[in-house]
N, C-alpha and C positions, 0 to 999 in steps of 0.2 A: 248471880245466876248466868249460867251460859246459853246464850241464842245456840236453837239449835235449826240446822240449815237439810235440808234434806239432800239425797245424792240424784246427779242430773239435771239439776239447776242452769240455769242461765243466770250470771249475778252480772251486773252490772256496776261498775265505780265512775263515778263520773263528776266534773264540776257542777256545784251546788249553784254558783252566783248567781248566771247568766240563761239566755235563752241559746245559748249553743252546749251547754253542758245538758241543760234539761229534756232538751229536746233528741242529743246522744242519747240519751239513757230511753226516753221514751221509742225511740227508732230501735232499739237492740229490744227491751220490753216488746213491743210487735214484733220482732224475729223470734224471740221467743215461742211470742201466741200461737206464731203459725208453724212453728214445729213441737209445738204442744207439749214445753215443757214448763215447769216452776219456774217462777220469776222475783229476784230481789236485788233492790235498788239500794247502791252504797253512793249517798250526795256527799260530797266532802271541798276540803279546799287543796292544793299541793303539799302546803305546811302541814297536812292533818292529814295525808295519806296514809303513811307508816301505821296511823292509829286504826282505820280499817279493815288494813290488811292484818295485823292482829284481834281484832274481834274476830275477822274471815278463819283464822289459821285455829283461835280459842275454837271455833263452832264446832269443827271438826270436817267442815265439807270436803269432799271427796268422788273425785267423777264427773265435775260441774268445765263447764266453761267461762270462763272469768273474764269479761271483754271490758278494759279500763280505755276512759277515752274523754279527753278536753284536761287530761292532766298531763302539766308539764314536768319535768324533774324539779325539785326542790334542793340545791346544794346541800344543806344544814341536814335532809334527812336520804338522801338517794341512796347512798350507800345503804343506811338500815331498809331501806326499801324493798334493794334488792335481795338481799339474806332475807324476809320475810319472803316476796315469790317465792324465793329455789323452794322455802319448804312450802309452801302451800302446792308447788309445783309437784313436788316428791309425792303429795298424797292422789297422785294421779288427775289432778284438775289441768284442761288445758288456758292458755292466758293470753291473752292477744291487747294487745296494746298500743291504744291510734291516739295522735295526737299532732296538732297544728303548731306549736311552740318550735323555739329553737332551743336544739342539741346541741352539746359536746361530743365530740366524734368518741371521746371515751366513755361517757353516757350512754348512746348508741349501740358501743362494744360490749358495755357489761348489761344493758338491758339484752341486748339480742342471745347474750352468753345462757337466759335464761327462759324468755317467754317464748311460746312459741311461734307468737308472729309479732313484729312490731312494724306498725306505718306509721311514717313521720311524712307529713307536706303543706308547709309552709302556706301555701300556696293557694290553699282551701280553708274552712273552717271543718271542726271537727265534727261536726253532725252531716257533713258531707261526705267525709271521708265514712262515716259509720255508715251510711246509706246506703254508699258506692260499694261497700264489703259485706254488707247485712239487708239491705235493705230494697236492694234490684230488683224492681217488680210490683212492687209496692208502693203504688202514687201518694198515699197517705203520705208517707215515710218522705219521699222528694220532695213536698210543699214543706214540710216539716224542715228539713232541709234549706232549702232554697228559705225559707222564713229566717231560720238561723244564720245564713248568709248574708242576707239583709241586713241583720243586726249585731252582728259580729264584727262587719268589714266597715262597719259605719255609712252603705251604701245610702239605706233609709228611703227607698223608693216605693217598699212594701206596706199599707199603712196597717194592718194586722201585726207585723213584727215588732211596727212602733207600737202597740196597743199591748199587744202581752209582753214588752221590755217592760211596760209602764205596770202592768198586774205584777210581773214581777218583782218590781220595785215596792209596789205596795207591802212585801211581807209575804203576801201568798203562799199555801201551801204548791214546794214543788215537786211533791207526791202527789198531790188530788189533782194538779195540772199533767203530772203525766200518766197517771192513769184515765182522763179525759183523753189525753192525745191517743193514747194505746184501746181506747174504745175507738179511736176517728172522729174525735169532737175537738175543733179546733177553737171556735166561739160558740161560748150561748150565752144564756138571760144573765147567767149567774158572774160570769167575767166580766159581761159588759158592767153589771154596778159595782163592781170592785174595779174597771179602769175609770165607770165618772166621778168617782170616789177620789181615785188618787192623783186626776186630772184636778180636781177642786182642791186636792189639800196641794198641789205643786204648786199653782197660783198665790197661795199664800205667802209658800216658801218661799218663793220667787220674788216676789212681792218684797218679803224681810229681808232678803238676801242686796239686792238690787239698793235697798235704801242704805245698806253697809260697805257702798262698791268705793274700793279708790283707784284713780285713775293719776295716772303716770304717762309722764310726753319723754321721750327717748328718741333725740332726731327728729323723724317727720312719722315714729311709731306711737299709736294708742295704746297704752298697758291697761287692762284692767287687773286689780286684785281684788276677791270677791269670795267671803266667806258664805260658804252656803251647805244646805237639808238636803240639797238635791243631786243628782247626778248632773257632774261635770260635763257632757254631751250636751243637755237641756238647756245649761246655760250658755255655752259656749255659742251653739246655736243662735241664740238669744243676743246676744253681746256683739256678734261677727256682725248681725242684721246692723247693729246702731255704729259699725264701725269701728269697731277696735279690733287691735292687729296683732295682740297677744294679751291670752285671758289665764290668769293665776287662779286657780278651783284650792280654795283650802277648805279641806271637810274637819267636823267638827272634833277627828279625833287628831285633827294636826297633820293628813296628807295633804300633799301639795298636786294638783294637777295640771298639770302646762298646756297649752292647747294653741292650735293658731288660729285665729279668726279670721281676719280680712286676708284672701289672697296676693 
């Protein structure tokens, strides 16, 4: 069966993981609201781009604006990436495409060969960059922002961005969280027991994780390596405090995450 997409849409594509994809999609979702048109969210990962934009191209849409944003190029599918724009392009939808990664200068050349607007900066995260071009005016839309900076850049000074990384984490729907953000609900009753939920089940992890730690002396360096449920951040965190000066994160499907601890 074909989704079928109405004309004059706002669609949005954007990364699924994190709270800077989510929070993209939810800041272009309010640009949306307040120019009063239809709204639909495409969550994905890079590797799994190509497959949205063909759902997008099967629906038939046409006349919409298509704002893709916290996606970076993916080598193994860019190329099919782009031949799927030009046609979605052809059937008169405009495409604008923001994003914080790094480019290939020919990446760059054959994106810009086709979308109508592409921002790339480093420099920011990409709920910033969508706020700054969609979102002007809009205080909502800035703390949204500014939350995702927090947690992107690993700043962590915000303790609300630490709170919904961790709801995040939990599984969460990151559809009913951005449609909360796109009403202007940033916490309620309902996050909060789904974060002391997943505050108690980390502890556990943690816990398991921590009793499987090996440690390694390298000169006058602490190594930890440490098989863990949790995000890498959480323990690194964790690990830097007791003194080690490089932390090995291997998650359960065999990534490896390197991290520095002690400055």
């Amino acid at each position: 069966m074909v989704e079928k997409v109405s004309r004059s849409n706002v669609l949005s594509i954007s990364h699924w993981k994190d709270l800077d994809g989510v929070a993209s999609a939810a800041i272009i979702g309010r640009y949306a609201d307040r120019t009063r048109r239809g709204f639909k969210v495409y969550l994905t990962e890079p590797y799994l781009f190509h497959s949205v934009l063909i759902r997008i191209l099967k629906s038939g849409v046409s006349g919409s604006e298509i704002i893709i944003s916290d996606i970076g190029p993916n080598n193994r599918i860019f190329g099919k990436a782009i031949s799927l724009l030009a046609a979605i392009k052809k059937r008169g939808n405009t495409i604008i495409w923001i994003d914080h990664h790094l480019w290939s200068e020919d990446q760059i050349s054959s994106a810009r060969n086709v979308v109508n607007e592409l921002i790339i900066d480093t420099s920011k995260c990409a709920a910033m960059l969508v706020y700054e071009r969609f979102g002007e005016g809009d205080e909502f839309s800035k703390r949204l922002a500014e939350l995702a900076t927090d947690a992107d850049f690993w700043i962590r000074k915000i303790d609300l961005s630490i709170k919904l990384c961790k709801v995040l984490a939990s599984g969460y729907s990151r559809e009913r969280l951005i449609s909360k953000f796109r009403e202007g609900i940033l916490w309620d009753s309902e996050l909060e027991s789904v974060y002391s939920r997943r505050v108690e089940r980390e502890k556990v992890l943690l816990e398991k994780a921590i009793r499987k730690l090996r440690e390694y002396k390298v000169d006058n360096l602490r190594i930890a390596v440490i098989l863990a449920e949790i995000s890498a951040g959480e323990i690194t965190e964790i690990l830097a405090e007791r003194g080690y000066d490089i932390i090995a994160v291997v998650s359960k499907k065999g990534h490896v995450s390197l991290r520095r601890g002690n400055n």
